[in-house]
N, C-alpha and C positions, 0 to 999 in steps of 0.2 A: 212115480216121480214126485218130489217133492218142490213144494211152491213154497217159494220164504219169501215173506212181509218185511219191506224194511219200516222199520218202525225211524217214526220223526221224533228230533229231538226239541219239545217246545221250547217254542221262542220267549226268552225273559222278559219279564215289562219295559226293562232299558231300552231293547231293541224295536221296539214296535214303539214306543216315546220318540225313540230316533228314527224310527221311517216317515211315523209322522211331521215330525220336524222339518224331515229332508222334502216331503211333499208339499206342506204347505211352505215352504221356501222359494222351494219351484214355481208354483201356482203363483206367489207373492212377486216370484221375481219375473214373472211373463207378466201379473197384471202389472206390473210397474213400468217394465217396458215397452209394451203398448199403450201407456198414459203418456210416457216418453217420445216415442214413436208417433201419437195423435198432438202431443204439445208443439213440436221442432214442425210440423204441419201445418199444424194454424200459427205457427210465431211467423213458417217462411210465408204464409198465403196474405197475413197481415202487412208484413214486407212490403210483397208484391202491389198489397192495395198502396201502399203510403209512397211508393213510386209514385202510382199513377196518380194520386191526387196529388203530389206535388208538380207532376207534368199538368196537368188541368190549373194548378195555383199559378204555376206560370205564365200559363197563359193566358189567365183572368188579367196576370199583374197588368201583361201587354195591353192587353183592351183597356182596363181602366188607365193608361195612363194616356192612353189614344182620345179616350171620349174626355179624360179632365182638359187636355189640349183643345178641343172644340169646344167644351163651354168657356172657356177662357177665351178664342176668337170670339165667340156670340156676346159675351161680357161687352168687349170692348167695342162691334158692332150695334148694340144695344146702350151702352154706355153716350156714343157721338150722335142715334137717334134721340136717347133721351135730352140732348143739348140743345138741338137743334129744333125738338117740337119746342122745348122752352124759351129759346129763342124768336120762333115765330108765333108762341103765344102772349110773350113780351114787345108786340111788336119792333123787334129790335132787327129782324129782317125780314123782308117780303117774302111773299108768296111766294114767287118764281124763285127765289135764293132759297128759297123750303123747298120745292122741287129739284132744282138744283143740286141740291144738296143730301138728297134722297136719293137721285143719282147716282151721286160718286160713292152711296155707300155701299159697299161689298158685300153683298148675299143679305141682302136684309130680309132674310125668313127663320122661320124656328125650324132649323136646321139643326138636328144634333140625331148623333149615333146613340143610343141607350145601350146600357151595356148587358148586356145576358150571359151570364156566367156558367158555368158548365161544371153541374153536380154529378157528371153521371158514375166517376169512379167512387163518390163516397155512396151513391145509392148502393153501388154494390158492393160494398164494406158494409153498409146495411142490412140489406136484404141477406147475405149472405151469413150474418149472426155475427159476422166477427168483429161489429163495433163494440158489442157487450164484452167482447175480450181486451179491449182493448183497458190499461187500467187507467184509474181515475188520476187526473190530474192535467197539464196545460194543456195537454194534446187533444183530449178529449172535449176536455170544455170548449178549446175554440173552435175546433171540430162544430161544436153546434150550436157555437154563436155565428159563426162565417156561413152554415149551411139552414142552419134552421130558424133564424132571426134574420140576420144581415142581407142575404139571397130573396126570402118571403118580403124581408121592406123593398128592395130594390126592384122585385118582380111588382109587388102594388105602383111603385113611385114610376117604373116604367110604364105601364097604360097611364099614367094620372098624365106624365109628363108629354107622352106623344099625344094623348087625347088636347092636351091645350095647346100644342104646337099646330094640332089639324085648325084649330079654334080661329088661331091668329094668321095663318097662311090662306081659309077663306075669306077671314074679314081683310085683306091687303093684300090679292093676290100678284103682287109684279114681282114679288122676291122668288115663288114657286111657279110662274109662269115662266121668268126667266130663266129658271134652272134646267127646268123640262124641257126647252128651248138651244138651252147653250149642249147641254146633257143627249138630247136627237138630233139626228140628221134627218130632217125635214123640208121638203119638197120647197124651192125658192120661187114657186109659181105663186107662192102666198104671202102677203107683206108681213103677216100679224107672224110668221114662223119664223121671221126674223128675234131675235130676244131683242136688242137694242128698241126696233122699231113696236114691237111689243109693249115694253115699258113705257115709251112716251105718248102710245095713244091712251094707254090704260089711267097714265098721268094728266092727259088731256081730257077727263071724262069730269063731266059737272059734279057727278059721282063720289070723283076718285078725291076732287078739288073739298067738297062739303067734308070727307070724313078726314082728310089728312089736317082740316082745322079745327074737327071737332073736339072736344072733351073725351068722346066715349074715346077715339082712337090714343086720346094722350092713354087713357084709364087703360087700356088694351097693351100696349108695349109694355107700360108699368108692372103690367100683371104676369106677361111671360116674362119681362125681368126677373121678377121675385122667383120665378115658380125654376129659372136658372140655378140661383142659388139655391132652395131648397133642394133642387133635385143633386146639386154637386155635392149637398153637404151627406144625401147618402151616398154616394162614390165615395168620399172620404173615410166616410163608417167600414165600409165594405173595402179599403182601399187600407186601413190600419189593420181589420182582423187577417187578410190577406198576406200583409208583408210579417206577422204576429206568427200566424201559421207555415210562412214558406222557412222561418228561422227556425222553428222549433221541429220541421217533418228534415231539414239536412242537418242538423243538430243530433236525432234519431235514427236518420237512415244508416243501416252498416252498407 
């Protein structure tokens, strides 16, 4: 029995030029669509962050424009104190008209809400790498002016600003006694848990009388006045790159 070889007929250099071709075409055209496939990934994941930090810008806006409304009450709270110690250190009205008159003012405490912003979607557009993809230009830059300037002054200006609110609430307390007061429901077996009756013993005290005419106490309002403005004028900072960033992420968003 006879065995027969088929013999092959070799392959030309065209054709092994062209297989390689067709291979690295292939290869070329998988690695391209897996660069594809990971871009349209992180474009939708970036997406998804710029949602959520625009639902978070939102509701910064809300807050900030809650706490500018309460430094604007304390303004003008602050504003009819500062008239009226100058008035009774003008001798231009008495004592009791200076008491009086302390009275009828409305919440005379350093009363304000500070405002605390909420980084937590851009941290994870951070952490997660995909800020670095993010390309350069308004988005980005305010991105870290709003989160990494504007946020870090606000969080210092907030302890500065409650730390001197504690300052002036224990040196005069009838403004935070009567809060705490009007604020609980507290047992009427006790005179002083009344607020009303509270304030005017507090006002009746030799005490209360030496520092409402003193100097330090004028120097005391003075200085949580200022320390008002200073503190609105970062709300404002934080309240431009804010309204800066909520135009340009709906501007961006598809």
């Amino acid at each position: 029995m006879e065995v027969h070889h088929h013999s092959h007929k070799p392959k030309k250099w065209k054709e092994y030029i062209t297989e390689f071709i067709m291979l690295f075409a292939a290869v070329t055209l998988g690695f391209l669509a897996e660069n594809l496939r990971e871009h349209q990934v992180i474009n939708h994941r970036i997406e998804q962050n710029k949602v959520a930090i625009l639902k978070d810008l939102l509701a910064d806006s809300v807050e900030i424009a809650k706490v500018l409304r309460i430094e604007d009450t304390c303004i003008n709270t602050f504003n009819r104190v500062n008239h009226i110690l100058y008035l009774a250190k003008t001798k231009q009205i008495s004592y009791n008209q200076l008491v009086d008159s302390i009275k009828a003012t409305p919440k005379l405490i350093a009363f304000s809400n500070t405002l605390y912003m909420n980084n937590s979607s851009f941290k994870n557009l951070q952490s997660s790498g995909l800020l670095s993809k993010l390309e350069e230009g308004a988005l980005k830059n305010t991105l870290a002016t709003y989160y990494e300037v504007d946020f870090k002054s606000l969080e210092a200006a907030n302890e500065f600003f409650d730390q001197a609110g504690i300052v002036f609430n224990n040196y005069l307390p009838t403004g935070i006694g009567k809060l705490v007061r009007s604020k609980n429901v507290l047992s009427n077996e006790y005179v002083l848990n009344n607020a009303d009756s509270y304030v005017n013993f507090i006002l009746s005290l030799e005490k209360t009388k030496n520092i409402l005419q003193s100097d330090e106490f004028i120097y005391e309002v003075q200085k949580y006045y200022n320390y008002i403005f200073i503190y609105r004028n970062s709300l404002k900072i934080a309240k431009r790159s804010n309204d800066a960033l909520i135009k340009i992420l709906r501007s961006e968003i598809k």
